[in-house]
ROZA-166912 format. One line per 10 residues: number of its first residue (from 1); their letters; for each residue x, y, z of C-alpha. Coordinates in Angstrom, 3 decimals, padded with zeros to 6 digits. Layout:
// residues N
NUM) a) X:Y:Z ~ ...;
//
This chain:
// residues 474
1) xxxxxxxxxx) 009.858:003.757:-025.623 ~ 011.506:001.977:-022.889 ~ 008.777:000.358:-019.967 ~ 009.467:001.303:-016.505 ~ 008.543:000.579:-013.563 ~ 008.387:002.756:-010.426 ~ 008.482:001.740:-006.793 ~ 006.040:004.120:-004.747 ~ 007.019:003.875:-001.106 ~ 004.640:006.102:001.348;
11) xxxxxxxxxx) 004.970:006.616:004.961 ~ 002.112:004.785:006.833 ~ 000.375:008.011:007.472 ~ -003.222:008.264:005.361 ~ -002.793:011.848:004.228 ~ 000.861:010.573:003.096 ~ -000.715:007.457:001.273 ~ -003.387:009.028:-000.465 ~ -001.266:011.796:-001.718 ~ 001.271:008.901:-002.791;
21) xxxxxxxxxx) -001.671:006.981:-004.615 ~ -002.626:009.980:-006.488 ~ 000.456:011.099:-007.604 ~ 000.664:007.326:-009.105 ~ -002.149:007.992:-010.989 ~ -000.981:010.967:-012.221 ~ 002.046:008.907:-013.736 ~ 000.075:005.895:-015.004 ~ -002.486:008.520:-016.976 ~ 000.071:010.422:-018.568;
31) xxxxxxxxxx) 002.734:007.578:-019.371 ~ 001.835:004.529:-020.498 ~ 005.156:002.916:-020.490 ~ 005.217:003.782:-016.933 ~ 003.784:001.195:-014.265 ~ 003.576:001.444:-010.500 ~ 004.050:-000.691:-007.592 ~ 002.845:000.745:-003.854 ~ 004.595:-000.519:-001.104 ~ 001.813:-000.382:001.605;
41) xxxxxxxxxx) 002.770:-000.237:005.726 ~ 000.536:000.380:008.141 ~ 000.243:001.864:011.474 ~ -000.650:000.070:014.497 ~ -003.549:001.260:016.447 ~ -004.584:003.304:013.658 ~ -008.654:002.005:012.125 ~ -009.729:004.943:010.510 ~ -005.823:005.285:008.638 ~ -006.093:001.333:008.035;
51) xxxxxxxxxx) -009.895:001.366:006.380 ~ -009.048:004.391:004.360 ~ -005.711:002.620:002.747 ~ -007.789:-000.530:002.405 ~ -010.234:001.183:000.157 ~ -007.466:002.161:-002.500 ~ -005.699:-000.637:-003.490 ~ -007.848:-001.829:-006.698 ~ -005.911:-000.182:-009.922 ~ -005.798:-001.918:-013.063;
61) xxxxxxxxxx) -001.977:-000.624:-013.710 ~ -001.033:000.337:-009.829 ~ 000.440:-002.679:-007.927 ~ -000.232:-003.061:-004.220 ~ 002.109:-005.125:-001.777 ~ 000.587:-004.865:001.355 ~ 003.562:-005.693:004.170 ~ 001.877:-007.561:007.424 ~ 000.498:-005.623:010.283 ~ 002.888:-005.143:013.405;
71) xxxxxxxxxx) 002.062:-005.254:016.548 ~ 001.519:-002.352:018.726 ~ 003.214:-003.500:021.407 ~ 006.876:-003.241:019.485 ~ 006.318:000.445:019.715 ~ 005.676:000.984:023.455 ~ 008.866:003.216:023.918 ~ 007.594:005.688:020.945 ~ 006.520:008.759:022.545 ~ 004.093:009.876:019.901;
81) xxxxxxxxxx) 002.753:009.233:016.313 ~ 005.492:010.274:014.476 ~ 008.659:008.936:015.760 ~ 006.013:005.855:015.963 ~ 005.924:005.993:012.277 ~ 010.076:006.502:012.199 ~ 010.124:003.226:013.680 ~ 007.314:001.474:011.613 ~ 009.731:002.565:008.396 ~ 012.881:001.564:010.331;
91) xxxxxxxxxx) 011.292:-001.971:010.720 ~ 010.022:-002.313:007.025 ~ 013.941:-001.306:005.814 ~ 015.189:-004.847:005.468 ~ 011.727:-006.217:004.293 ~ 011.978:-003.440:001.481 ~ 015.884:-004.059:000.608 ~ 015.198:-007.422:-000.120 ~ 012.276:-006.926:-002.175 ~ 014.073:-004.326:-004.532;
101) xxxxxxxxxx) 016.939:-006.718:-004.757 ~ 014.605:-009.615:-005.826 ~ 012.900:-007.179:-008.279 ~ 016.515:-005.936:-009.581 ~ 017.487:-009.608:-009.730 ~ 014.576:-010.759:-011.813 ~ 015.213:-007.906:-014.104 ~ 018.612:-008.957:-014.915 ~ 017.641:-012.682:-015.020 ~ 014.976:-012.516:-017.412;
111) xxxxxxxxxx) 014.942:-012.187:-021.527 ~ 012.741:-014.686:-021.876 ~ 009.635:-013.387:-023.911 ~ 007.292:-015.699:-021.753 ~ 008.428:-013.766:-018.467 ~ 009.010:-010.237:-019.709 ~ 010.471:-007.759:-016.962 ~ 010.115:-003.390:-016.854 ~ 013.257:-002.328:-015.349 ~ 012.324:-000.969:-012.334;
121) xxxxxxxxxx) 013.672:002.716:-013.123 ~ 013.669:004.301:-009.795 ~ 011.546:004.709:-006.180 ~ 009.625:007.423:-004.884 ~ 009.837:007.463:-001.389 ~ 007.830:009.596:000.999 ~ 009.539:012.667:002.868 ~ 009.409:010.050:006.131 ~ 010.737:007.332:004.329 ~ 014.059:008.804:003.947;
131) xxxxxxxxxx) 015.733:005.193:005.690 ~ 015.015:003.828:002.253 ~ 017.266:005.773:000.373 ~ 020.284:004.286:001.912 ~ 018.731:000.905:000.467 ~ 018.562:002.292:-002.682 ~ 022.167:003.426:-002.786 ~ 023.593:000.232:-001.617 ~ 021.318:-001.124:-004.526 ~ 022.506:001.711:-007.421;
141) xxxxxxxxxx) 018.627:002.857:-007.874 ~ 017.766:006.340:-008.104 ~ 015.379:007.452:-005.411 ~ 013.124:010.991:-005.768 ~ 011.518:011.714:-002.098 ~ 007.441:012.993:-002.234 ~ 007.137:016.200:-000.611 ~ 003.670:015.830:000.789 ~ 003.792:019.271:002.195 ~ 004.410:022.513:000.504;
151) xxxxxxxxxx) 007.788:024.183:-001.407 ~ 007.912:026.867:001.516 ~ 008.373:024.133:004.522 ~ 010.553:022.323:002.605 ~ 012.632:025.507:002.303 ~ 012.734:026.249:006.457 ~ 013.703:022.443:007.071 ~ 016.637:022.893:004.338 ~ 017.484:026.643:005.745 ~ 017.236:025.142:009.553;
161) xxxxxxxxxx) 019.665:022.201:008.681 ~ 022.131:024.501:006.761 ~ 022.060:026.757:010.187 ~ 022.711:023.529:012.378 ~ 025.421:021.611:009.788 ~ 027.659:024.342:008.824 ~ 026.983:027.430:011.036 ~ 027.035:025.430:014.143 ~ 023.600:027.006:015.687 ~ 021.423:025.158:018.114;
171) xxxxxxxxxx) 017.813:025.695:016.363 ~ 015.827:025.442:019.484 ~ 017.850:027.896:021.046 ~ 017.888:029.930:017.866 ~ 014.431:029.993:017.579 ~ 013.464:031.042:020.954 ~ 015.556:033.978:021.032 ~ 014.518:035.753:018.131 ~ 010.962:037.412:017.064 ~ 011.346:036.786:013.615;
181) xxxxxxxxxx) 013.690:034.847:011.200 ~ 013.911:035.661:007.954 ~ 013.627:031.885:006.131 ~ 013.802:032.361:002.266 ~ 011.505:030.106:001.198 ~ 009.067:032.765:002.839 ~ 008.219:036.251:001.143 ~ 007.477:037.844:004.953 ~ 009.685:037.205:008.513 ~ 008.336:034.058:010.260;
191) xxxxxxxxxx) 007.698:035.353:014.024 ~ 009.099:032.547:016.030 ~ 005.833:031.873:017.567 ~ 004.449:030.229:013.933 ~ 007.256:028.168:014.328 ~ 006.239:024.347:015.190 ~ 007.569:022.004:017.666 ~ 009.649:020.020:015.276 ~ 011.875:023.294:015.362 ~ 011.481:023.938:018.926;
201) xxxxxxxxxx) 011.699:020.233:020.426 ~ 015.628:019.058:020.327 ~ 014.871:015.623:020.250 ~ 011.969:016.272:017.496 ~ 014.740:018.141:015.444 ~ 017.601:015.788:016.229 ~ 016.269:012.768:016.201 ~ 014.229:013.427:013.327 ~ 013.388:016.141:010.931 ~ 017.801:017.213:010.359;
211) xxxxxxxxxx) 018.350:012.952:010.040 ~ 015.291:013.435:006.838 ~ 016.510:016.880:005.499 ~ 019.988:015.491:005.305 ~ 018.995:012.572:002.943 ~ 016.969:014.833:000.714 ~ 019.721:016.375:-000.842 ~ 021.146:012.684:-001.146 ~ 018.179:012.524:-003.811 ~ 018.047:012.849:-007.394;
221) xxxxxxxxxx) 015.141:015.421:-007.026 ~ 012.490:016.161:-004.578 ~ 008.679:016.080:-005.941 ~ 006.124:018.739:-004.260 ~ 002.714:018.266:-004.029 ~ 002.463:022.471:-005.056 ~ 002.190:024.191:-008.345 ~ 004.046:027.429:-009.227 ~ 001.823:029.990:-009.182 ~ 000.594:029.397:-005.432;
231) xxxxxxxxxx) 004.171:029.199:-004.260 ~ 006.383:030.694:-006.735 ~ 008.669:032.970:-004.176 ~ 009.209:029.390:-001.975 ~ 010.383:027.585:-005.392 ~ 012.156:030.559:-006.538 ~ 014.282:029.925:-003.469 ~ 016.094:027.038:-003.471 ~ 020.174:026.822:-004.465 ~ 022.142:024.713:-006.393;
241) xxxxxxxxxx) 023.062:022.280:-002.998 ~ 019.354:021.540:-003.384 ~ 018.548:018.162:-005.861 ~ 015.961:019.654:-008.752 ~ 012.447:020.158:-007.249 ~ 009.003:019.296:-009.429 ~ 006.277:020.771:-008.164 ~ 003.440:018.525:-009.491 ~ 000.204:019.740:-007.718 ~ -002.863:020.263:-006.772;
251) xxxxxxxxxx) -002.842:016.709:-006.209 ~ -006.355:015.794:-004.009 ~ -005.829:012.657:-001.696 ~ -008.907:010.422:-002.615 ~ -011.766:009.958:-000.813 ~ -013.227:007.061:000.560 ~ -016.711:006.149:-000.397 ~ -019.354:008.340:001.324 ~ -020.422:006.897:004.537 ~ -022.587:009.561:005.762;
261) xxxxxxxxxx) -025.269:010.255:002.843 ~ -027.246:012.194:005.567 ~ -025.404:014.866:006.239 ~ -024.593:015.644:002.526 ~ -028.149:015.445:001.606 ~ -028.823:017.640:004.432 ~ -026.270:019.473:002.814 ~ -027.629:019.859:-000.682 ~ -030.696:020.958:000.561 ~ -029.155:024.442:002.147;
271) xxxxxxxxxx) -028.701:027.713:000.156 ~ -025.385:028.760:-001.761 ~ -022.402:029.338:000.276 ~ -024.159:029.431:003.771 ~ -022.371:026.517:005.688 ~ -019.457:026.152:007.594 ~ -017.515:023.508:007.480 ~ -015.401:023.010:010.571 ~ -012.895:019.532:010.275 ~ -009.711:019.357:011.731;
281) xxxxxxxxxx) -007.483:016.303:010.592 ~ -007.380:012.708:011.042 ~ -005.545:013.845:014.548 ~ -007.602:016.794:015.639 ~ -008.890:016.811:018.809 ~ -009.572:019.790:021.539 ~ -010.365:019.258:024.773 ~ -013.575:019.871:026.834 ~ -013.261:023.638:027.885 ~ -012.053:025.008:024.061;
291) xxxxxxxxxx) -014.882:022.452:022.559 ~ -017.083:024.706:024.729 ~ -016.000:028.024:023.743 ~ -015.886:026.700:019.938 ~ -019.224:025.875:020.795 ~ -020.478:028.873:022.119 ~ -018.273:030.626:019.031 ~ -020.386:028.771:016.368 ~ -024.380:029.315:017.972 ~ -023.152:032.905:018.596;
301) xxxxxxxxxx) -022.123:033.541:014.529 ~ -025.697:032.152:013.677 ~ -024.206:030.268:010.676 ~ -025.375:026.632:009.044 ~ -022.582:024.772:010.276 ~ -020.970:020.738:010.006 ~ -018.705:020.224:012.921 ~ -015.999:017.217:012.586 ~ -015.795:016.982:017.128 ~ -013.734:013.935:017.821;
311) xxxxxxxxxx) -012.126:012.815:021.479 ~ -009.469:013.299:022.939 ~ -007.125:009.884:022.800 ~ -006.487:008.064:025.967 ~ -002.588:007.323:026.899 ~ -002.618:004.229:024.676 ~ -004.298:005.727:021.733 ~ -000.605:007.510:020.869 ~ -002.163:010.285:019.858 ~ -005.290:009.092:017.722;
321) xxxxxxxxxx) -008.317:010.547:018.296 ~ -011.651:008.531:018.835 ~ -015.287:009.281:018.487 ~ -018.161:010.015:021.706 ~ -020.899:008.119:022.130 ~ -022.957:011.567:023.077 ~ -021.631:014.551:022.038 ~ -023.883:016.346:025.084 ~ -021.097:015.211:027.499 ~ -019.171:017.684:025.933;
331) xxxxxxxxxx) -020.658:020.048:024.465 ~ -022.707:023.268:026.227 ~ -026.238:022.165:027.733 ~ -028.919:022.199:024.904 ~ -026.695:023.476:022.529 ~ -027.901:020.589:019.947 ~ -031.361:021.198:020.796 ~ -030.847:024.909:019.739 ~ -028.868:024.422:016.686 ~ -030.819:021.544:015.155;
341) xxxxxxxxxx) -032.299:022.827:012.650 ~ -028.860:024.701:011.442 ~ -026.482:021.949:011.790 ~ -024.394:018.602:012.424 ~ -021.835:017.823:014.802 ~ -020.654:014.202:013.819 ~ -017.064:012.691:013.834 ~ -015.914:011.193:010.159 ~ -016.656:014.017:008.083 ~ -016.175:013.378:003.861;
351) xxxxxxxxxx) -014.127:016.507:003.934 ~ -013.649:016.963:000.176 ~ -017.304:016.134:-000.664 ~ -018.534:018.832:001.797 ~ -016.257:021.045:000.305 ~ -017.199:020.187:-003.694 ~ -021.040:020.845:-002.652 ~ -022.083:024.714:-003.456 ~ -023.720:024.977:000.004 ~ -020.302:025.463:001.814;
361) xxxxxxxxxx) -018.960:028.658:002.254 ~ -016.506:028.714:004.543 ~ -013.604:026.364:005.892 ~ -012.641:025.976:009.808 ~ -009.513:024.288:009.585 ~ -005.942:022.659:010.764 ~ -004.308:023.994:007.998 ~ -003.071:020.499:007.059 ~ -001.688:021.157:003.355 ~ -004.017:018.559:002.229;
371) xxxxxxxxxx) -006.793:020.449:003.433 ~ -005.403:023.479:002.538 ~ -005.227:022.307:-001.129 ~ -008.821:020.886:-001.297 ~ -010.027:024.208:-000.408 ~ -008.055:026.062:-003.181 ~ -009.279:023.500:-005.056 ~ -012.376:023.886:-004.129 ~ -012.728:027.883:-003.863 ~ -013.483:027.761:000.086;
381) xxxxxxxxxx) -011.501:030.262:002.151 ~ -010.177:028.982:004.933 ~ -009.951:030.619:009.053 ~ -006.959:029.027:010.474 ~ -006.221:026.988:013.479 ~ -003.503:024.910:013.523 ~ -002.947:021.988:015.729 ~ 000.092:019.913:015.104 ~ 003.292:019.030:012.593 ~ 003.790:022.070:010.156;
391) xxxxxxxxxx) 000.134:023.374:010.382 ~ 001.401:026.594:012.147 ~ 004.032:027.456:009.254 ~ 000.869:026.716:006.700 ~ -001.016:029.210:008.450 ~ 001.118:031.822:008.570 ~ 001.947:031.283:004.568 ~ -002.067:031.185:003.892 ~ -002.901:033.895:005.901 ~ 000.520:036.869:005.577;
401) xxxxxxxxxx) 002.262:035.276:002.425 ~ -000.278:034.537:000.120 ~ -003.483:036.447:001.454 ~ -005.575:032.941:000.778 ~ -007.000:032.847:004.509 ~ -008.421:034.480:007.425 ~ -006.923:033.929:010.608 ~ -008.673:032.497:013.928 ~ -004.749:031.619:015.244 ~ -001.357:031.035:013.789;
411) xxxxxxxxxx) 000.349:029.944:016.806 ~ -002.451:027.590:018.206 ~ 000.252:023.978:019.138 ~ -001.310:021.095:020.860 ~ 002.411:019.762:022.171 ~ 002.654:023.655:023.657 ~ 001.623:022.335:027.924 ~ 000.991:026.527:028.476 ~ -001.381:027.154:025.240 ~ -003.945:029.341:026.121;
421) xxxxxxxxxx) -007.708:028.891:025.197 ~ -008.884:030.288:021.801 ~ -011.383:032.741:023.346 ~ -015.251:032.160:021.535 ~ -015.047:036.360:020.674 ~ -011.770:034.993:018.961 ~ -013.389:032.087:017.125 ~ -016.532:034.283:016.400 ~ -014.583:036.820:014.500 ~ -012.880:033.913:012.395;
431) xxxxxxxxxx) -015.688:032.688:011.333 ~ -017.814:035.882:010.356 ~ -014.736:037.276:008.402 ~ -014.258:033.968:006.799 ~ -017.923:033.701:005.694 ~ -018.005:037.303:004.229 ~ -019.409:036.753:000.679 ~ -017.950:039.823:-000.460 ~ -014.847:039.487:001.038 ~ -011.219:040.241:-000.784;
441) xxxxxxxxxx) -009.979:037.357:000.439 ~ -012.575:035.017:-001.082 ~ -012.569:036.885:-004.482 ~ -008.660:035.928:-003.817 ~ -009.453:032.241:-003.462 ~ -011.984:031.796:-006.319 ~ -009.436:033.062:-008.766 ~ -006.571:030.793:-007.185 ~ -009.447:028.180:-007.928 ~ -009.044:028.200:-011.470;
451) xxxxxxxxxx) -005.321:028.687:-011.440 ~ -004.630:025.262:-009.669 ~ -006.902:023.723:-011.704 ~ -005.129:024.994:-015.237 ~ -002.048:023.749:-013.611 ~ -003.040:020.497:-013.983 ~ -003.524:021.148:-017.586 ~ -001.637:020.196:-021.001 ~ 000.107:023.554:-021.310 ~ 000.100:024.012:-017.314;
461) xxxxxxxxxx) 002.739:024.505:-015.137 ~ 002.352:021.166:-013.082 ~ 001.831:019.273:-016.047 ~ 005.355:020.673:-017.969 ~ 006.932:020.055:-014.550 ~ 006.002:016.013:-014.425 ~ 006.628:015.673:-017.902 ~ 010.571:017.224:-016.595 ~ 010.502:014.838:-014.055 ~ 009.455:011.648:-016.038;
471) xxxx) 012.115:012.528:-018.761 ~ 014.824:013.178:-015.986 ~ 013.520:009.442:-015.011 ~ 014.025:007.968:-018.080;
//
């Protein structure tokens, strides 16, 4: 069979590279006349993102080509992290064009059996890398974009753009004048309130998420990071103006080595499915007075408990959280005196690994779809509380679509200037339903458990799905 070689091509964002590492793993396990070269950028002002990409770039048959760090102070005029990011991409463009032309060039160049050359049979670009496929035209390779989300979000941004391109509707508008849509890629109305900013913001919209949803559908196919029995209605619903979607999931983002061995052997050492695990992104943050009421939330429930708190970033952070030197400046007086004995508040939390250990019951989270994969994965419910990005549209699917989670809020958005506190009675009630051992909900979860993981499987769905795509490569 014929060697290839693939060009992986991730957005700088560590969720988005450690999906994009593992779905190159995926390949090189199953194919071995596939290899893999990563394309690694890097965000300024960005440690934690930075230490966690340097920590996965060691594979026997994955290459890494690490581009040089840019400085932050090229990016003053991006307002936050992600049209930062557009422009981090936007920058790399030429850097990349001329390295796939090099590679193309060698290819046709060589023959010699001393310097023996895969063709390089297509890149993989991330769903923010979408500047890369017009490099990739101009060069006559095939591109696939990564879906690092879910099938159902991809579905709203290619319903929203259909709306905008050919019907003529202003989305933010739209949006704000209606209750409910009805978005295919959804089994239930989406009240407008789940909707997230990208939809809401016209310069989010505009100047971003239409310009990626238009190249999509300039791909050969789009790869999901799903499987088909979580989100069968949301892959059920795309048309033939959509390129061929793969759904290749569960696919974990790695985790760094542990760091904290304390807290998981306090951990091991606490009875079956009686802590709570509350971790909220990379990028979660709250600020003082709903860290308080989360506070009081949590001592009130009575629960075992591991608390991810980070602070809130200062102007030229661009939206990065960092850690406090004494949680007691924010939290209630003596509340880690009282809870001692019952649990941690820390900042870097090994999310997965507190999730793997039989101790943890119950999941507090962002609804990021990485997290919300690791606790499927896992077999931890989840209570919602979105933050940021999609998070909101994850939480509504979890909780009304697919009856996987418990809700604490849908609608929470950190770019909303009027949201309201979640109230601790609120957070309280999230967390009691969430931990309910005998709960439908987590009987729901534990069988969705083995389902992703039989997915992954010889005769499972995910695994006849990459075996389409690889042939489709070929």
């Amino acid at each position: 069979m014929e060697k290839l070689e693939l060009f992986f091509i991730p957005s700088p964002l560590m969720g988005h590279v450690g999906q994009a590492i593992e779905l190159a793993r995926l390949f090189i396990k199953r194919f071995h006349h596939l290899t893999i070269t990563v394309l690694v950028m890097k965000l300024p002002n960005d440690p934690i993102g930075t230490d966690y990409i340097d920590s996965f770039t060691k594979d026997d048959r994955i290459k890494f080509i690490h581009f040089p760090p840019m400085d932050l102070d090229l990016f003053q005029d991006c307002p936050t992290v992600g049209f930062m990011n557009d422009a981090v991409i936007n920058r790399h463009k030429p850097i990349i064009r001329e390295l796939v032309a090099s590679r193309l060039t060698r290819f046709n160049e060589s023959g010699s059996s001393f310097d023996p050359v895969n063709r390089l049979g297509a890149l993989v670009v991330d769903m923010f890398c979408t500047p890369v496929i017009d490099v990739a035209k101009e060069l006559n390779v095939p591109t696939y974009v990564f879906f690092t989300s879910n099938a159902a979000f991809l579905g709203s941004m290619f319903y929203f753009q259909t709306l905008d391109d050919e019907l003529d509707q202003d989305i933010s508008e739209l949006v704000q004048s209606r209750t409910e849509i009805v978005v295919p890629s959804y089994a239930n109305p989406v009240p407008s309130r789940v909707l997230p900013s990208l939809f809401l913001d016209k310069d989010q919209w505009s100047k971003r998420f239409i310009g990626y949803t238009r190249k999509y559908r300039l791909a050969k196919g789009i790869i999901v990071n799903t499987f088909l029995e979580l989100e069968q209605h949301a892959l059920q619903s795309f048309d033939d103006k959509t390129p061929p979607v793969y759904p290749v999931g569960p696919l974990l983002k790695p985790e760094k080595p542990t760091r904290n061995d304390e807290v998981l052997q306090w951990l091991h050492d606490q009875p079956k499915s009686s802590v709570l695990l509350l971790c909220f992104g990379s990028r979660g943050w709250f600020e003082p007075d709903q860290v308080r009421e989360l506070a009081v939330a949590i001592e009130r429930s009575g629960y075992r408990f591991i608390w991810s708190l980070r602070r809130p970033p200062d102007e030229d952070q661009k939206g990065f959280p960092s850690e406090y030197v004494d949680y007691n400046e924010v939290l209630p007086g003596g509340f880690l005196d009282r809870t001692a004995g019952k649990g941690k508040v820390l900042g870097w939390v090994p999310q997965a690994e507190v999730l793997a250990d039989v101790a943890t019951g119950g999941f507090v989270s962002h609804c990021g779809w990485n997290s919300v994969l690791e606790s499927l994965w896992y077999g931890v419910p989840i209570a919602t509380w979105p933050i940021y990005a999609e998070q909101q549209l994850d939480a509504f699917q979890m909780v009304k679509d697919l009856s996987l989670a418990v809700e604490i809020s849908m609608d929470y958005n950190q770019m909303n200037k009027n949201q309201k506190l979640v109230s601790a009675e609120e957070i309280e009630r999230g967390i009691r339903e969430v931990m309910d051992s005998d709960s439908a909900v987590r009987a729901r979860v534990k069988k969705m458990k083995a389902t992703a993981r039989m997915a992954l499987e010889e005769d499972g769905s995910s695994f006849a799905s990459l075996s389409r795509l690889v042939d489709d490569i070929m």
